[in-house]
C-alpha positions as CSV (number, residue, x, y, z in Angstrom):
1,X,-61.7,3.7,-83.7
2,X,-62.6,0.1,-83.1
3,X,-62.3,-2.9,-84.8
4,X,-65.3,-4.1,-87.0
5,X,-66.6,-7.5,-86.3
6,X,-69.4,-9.5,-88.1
7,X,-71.0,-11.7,-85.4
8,X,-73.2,-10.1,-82.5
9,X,-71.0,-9.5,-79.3
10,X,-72.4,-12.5,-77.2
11,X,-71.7,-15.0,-80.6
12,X,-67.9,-13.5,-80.6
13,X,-67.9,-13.6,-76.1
14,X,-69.4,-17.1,-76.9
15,X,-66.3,-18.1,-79.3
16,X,-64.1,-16.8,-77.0
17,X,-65.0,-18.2,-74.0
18,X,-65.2,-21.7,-75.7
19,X,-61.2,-20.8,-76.8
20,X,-60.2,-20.2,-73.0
21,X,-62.1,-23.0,-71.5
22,X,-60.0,-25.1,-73.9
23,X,-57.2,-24.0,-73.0
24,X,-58.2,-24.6,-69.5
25,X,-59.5,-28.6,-70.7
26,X,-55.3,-28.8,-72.2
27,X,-53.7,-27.4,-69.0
28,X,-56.4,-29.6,-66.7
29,X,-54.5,-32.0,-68.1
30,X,-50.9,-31.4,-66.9
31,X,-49.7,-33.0,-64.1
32,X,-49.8,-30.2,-61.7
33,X,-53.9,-29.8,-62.1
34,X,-54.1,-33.7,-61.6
35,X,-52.4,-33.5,-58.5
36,X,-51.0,-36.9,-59.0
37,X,-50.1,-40.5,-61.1
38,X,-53.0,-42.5,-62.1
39,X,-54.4,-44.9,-59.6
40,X,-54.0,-48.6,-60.1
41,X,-57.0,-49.3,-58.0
42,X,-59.8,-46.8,-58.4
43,X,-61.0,-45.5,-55.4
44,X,-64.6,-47.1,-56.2
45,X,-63.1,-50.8,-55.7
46,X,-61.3,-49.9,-53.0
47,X,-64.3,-48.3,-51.2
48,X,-66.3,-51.2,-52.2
49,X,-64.2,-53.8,-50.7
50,X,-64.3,-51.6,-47.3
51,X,-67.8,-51.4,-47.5
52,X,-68.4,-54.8,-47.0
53,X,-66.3,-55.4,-44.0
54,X,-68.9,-52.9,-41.9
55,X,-72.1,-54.6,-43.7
56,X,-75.5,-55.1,-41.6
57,X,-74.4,-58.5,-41.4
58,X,-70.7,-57.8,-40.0
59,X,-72.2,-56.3,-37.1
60,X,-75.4,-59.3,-36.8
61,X,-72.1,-61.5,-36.9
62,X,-70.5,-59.4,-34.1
63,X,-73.3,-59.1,-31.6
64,X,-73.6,-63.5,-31.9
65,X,-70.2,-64.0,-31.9
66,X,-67.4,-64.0,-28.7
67,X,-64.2,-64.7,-27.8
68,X,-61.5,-64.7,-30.4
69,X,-63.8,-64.5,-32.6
70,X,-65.7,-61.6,-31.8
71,X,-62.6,-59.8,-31.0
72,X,-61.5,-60.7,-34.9
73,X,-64.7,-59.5,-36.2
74,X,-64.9,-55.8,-33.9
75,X,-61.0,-55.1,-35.3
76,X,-62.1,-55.7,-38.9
77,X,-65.3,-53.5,-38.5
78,X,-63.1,-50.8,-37.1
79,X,-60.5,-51.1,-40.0
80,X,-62.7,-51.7,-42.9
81,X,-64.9,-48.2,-41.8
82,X,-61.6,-46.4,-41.3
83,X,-60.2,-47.7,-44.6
84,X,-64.0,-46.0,-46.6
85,X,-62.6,-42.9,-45.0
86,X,-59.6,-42.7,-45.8
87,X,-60.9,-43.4,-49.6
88,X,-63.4,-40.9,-49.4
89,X,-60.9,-38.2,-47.2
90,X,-58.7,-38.3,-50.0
91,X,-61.4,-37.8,-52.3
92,X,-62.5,-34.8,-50.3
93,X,-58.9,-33.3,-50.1
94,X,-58.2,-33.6,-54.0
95,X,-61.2,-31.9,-54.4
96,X,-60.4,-28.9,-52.3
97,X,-56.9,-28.5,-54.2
98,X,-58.7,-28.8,-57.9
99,X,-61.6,-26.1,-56.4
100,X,-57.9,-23.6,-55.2
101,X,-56.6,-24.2,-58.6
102,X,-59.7,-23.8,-60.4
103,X,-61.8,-21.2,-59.0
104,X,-59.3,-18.3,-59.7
105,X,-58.1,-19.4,-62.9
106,X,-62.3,-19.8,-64.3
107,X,-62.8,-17.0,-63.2
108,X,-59.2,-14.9,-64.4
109,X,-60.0,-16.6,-68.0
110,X,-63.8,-15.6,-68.1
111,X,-62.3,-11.9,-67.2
112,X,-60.1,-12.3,-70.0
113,X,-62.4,-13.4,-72.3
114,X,-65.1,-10.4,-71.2
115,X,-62.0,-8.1,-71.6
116,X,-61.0,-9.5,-75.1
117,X,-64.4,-9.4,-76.4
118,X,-65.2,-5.4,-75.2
119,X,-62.1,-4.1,-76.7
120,X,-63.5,-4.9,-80.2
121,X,-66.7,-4.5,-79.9
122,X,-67.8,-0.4,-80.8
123,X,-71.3,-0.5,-79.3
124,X,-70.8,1.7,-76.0
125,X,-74.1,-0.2,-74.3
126,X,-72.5,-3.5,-75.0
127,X,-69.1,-2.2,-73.9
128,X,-69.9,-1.0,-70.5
129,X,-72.3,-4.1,-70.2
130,X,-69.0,-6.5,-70.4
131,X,-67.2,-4.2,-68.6
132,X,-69.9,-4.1,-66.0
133,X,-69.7,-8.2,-66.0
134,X,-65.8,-8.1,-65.7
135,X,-65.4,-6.5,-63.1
136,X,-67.9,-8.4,-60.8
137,X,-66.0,-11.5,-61.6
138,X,-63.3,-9.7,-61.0
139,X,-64.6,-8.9,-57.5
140,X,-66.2,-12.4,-57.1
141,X,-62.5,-14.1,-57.2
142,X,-61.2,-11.4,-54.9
143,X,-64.0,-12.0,-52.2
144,X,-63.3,-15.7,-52.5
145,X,-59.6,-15.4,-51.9
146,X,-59.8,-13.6,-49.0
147,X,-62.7,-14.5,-47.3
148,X,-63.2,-18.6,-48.1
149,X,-62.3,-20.5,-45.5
150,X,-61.7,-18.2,-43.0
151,X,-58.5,-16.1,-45.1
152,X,-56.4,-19.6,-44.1
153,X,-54.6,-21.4,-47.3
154,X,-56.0,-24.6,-48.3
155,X,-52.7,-26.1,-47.6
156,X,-52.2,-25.1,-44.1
157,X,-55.8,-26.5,-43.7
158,X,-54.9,-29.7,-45.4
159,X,-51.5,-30.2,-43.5
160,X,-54.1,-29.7,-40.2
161,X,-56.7,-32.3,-40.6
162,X,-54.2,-34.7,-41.4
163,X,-52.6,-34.2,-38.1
164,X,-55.6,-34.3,-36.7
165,X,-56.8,-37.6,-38.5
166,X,-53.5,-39.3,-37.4
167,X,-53.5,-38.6,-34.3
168,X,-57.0,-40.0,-34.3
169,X,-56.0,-43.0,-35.8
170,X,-53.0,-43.8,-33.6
171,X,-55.3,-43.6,-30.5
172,X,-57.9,-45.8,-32.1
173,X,-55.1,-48.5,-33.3
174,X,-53.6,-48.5,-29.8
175,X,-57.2,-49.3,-28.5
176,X,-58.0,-51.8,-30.7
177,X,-54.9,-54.0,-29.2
178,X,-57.5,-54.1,-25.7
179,X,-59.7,-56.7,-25.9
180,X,-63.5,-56.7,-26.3
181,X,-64.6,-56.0,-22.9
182,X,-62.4,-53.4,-22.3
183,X,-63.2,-51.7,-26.0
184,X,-66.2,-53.0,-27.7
185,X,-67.5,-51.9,-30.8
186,X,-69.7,-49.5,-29.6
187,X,-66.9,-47.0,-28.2
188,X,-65.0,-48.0,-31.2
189,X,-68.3,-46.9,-33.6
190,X,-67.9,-43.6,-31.2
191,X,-64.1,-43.0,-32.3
192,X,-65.0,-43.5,-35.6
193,X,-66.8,-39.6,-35.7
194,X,-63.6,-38.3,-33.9
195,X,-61.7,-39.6,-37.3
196,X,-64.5,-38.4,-39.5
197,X,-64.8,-34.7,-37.3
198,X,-60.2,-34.7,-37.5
199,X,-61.0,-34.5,-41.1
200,X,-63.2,-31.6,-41.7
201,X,-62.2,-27.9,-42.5
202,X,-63.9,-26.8,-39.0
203,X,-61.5,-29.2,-37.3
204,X,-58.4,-27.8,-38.8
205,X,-59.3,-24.4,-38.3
206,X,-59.9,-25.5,-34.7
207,X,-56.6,-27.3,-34.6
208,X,-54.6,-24.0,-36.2
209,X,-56.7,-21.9,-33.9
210,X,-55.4,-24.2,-30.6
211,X,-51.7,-24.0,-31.7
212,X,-51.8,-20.2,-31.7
213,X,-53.0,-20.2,-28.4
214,X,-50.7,-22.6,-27.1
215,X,-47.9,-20.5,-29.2
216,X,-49.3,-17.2,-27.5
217,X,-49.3,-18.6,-24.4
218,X,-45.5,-20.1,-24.4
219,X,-44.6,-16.5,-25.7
220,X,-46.3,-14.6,-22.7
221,X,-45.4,-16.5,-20.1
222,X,-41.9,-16.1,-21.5
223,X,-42.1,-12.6,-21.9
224,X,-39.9,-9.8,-19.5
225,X,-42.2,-7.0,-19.0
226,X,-39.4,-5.6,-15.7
227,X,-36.6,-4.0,-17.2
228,X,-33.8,-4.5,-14.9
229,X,-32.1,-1.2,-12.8
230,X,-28.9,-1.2,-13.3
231,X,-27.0,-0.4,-10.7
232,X,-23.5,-1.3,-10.1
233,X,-21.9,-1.1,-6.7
234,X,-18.2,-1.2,-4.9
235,X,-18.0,-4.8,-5.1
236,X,-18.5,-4.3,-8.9
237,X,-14.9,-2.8,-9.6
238,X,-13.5,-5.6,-7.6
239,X,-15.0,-8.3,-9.4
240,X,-14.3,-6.7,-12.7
241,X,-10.5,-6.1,-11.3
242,X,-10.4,-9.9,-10.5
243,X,-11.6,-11.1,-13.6
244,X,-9.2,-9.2,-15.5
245,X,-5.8,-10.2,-13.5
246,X,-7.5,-13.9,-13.3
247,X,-8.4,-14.8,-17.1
248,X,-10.3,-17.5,-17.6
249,X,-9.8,-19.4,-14.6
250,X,-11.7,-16.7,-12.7
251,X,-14.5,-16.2,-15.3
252,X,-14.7,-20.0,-14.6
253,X,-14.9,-19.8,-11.2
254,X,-17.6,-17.3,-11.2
255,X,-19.8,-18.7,-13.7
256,X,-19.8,-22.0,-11.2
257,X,-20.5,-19.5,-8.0
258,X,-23.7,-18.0,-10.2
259,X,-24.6,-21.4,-11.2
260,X,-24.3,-22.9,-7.3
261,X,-27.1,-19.8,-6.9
262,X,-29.1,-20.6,-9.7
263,X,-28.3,-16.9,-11.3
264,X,-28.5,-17.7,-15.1
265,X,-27.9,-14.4,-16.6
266,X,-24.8,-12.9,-18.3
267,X,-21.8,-11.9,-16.4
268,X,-22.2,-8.7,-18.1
269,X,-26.2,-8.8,-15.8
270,X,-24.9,-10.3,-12.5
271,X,-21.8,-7.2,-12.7
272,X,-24.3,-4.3,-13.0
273,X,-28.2,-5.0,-12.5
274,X,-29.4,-3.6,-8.8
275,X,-31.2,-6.8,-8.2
276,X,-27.6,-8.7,-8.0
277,X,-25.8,-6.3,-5.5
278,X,-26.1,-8.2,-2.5
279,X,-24.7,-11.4,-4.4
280,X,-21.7,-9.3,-5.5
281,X,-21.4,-8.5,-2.2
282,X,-20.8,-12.1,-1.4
283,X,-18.6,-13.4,-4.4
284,X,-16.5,-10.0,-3.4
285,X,-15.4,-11.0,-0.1
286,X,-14.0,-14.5,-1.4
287,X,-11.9,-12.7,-3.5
């Protein structure tokens, strides 16, 4: 038995809709979807005043200049281009947060609305038509959470390219303290990709992908793929004997005999392993 309605079921999917995206316009709203306080200076006046440190004319200015001057002019190019991209960076990374936040919560309130509208609605066409429609969006928001951008989190990814950006920056800083001849403004223009490339999702994929590596290799080459014989001998029971009747004192002066011999392993290792039986040999006969 369903519910009877008097509009058409796209008027009342229509109403409904409207209802959800306001309640998405009131939570945009909340300081969590804003991401942060207001700005005092908007990023347009603060791009602006970059821009016109790197203006057609900055570089005419460059190329007559020299000396102090031209040095002056070179590090203020440099600065002013890197400050536009910081401005527009930080444009580009509250973007990619809003586009995590919003994506699955459009399309989790369009599902509800499609959901909210079948139940009463008593046309079967119209029913399965909705229910058709819900559950591609419903598979549209899975596909993009586990295949956009490559299954990694936005944040790891954001985390990432700021690395890579500072690092960047810190090598470009420490250049700029050369003079002219020894970085002019045409290697400088050059390092100014590398800080635009540090910021892009293929470089922090990259950058993720090359800590990995280094991670897997620090693990394999760390890795103990010989287990050990053990194997203890004669000289074994004496050491063991000594050790007991001397305390301390004689753990002591075993652990500085193994150290003398660069054998870092446990007592417990050098006593019974097969590889150690010649050295127990040896630390048996001072005893």
């Amino acid at each position: 038995m369903y519910l009877r309605v008097s509009q058409s079921p796209v008027v009342l999917f229509f109403k409904t809709s409207v209802a959800f995206m306001l309640l998405i316009f009131l939570m945009s709203c909340s300081p969590s979807f804003k991401g942060g306080p207001d700005r005092v200076v908007t990023q347009t006046s603060v791009k602006a005043y970059f821009a016109s440190g790197f203006s057609p004319g900055q570089y005419s200015n460059y190329r007559a200049s020299s000396g102090t001057e031209r040095l002056s002019l070179r590090n203020s190019i440099v600065l002013s281009t890197m400050g536009a991209m910081d401005v527009e960076y930080t444009r580009f990374e509250q973007q990619l947060t809003s586009e995590r936040q919003g994506v699955p919560l459009l399309a989790t309130t369009t599902s509800l609305a499609l959901s909210a509208t079948s139940t009463v609605v008593g046309n079967a066409t119209t029913k399965a038509g909705l229910a058709a429609a819900d559950t591609f969006l419903k598979g549209t928001k899975e596909a993009y959470d586990k295949e956009v951008l490559a299954n990694q989190t936005i944040g790891v990814l954001q985390t990432q390219m700021r690395a890579n950006r500072s690092a960047v920056r810190s090598r470009i800083i420490r250049l700029l303290a050369q003079s002219d001849d020894a970085y002019p403004l045409e290697l400088a223009l050059a390092d100014m990709e590398d800080y635009y490339s540090a910021g892009t999702i293929t470089s922090g994929l990259i950058g993720i992908n090359a800590q990995a590596s280094e991670s897997l290799a620090a693990t394999e080459s760390a890795r103990v793929d010989t287990v050990s014989r053990f194997g203890p001998n004669d000289a074994t029971a004496a050491i063991r004997r000594a050790l007991t009747q001397g305390g301390k004192t004689e753990v002591a002066r075993l652990q500085a005999w193994m150290r003398a011999r660069n054998i870092n392993v446990p007592i417990a290792i050098f006593l019974n392993a097969a590889e150690y039986g010649k050295y127990r040999d040896a630390y048996a006969s001072t005893l």
